[in-house]
C-alpha positions as CSV (number, residue, x, y, z in Angstrom):
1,X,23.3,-17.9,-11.5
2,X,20.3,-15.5,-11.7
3,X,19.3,-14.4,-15.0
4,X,17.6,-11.2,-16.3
5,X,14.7,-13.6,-17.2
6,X,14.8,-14.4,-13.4
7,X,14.8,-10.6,-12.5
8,X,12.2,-10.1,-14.6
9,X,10.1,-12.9,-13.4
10,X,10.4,-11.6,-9.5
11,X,9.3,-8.1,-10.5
12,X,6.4,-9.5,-12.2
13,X,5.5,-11.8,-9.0
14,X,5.9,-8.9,-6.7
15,X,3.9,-6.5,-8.3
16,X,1.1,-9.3,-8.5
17,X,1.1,-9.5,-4.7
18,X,1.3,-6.0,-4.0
19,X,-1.7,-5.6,-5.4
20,X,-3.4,-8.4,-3.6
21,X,-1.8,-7.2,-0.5
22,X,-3.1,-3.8,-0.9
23,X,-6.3,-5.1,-1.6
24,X,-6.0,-7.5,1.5
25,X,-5.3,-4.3,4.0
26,X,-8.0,-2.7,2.3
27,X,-10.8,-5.3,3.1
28,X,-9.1,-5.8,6.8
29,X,-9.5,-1.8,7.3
30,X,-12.9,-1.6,6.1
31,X,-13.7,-4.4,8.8
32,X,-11.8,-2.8,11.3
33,X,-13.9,0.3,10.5
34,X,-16.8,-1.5,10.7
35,X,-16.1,-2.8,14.5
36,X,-14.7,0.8,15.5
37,X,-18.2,2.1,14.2
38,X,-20.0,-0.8,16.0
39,X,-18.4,0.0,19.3
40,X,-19.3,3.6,19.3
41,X,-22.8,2.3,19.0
42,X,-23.3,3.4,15.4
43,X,-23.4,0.0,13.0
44,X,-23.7,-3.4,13.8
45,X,-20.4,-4.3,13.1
46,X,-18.0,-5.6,9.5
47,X,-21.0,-8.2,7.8
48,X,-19.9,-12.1,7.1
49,X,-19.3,-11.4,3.1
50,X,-16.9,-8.7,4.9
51,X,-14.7,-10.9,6.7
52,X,-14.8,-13.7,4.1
53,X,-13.5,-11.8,1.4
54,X,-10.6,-10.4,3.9
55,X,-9.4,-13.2,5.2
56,X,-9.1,-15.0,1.7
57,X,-7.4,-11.8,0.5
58,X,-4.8,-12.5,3.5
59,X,-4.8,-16.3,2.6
60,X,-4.2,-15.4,-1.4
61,X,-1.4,-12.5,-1.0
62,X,0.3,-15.2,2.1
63,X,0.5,-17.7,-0.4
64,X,2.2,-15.1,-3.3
65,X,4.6,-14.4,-0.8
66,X,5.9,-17.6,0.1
67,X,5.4,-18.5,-3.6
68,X,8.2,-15.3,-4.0
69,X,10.3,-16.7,-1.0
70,X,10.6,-19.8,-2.6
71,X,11.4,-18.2,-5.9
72,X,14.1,-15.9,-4.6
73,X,15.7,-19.1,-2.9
74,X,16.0,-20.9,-6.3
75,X,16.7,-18.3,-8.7
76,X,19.4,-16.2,-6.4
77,X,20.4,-18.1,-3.4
């Protein structure tokens, strides 16, 4: 059975990775801006360090969510 210790523990893990999510969506739109720009002729595109730092922000908020699945499986299911 679930405690409130549980509850308490999922809120905490979900507000950690929604704010590694939003920073993830952030990074991905600044490199989707970045193409969009470089298309129209006006940039040369999202830089290395750019696409680096979004796709480990992807990787990191992935892994907080399965970390949350697995959590939600053992504490409630």
């Amino acid at each position: 059975m679930a405690t409130i210790e549980d509850g308490e523990q999922w809120a905490a893990m979900q507000a950690d990775w929604q704010v590694v999510n939003q920073e993830a969506r952030t990074a991905r739109f600044r490199v989707t801006q970045a193409f969009v720009k470089a298309a129209a002729g006006d940039g040369s595109g999202p830089t290395t360090g750019q696409l680096e730092l979004a796709e480990k922000l992807e990787e990191v908020a992935d892994q907080k969510r399965l970390a949350m699945d697995e959590f939600v499986k053992r504490a409630f299911g």
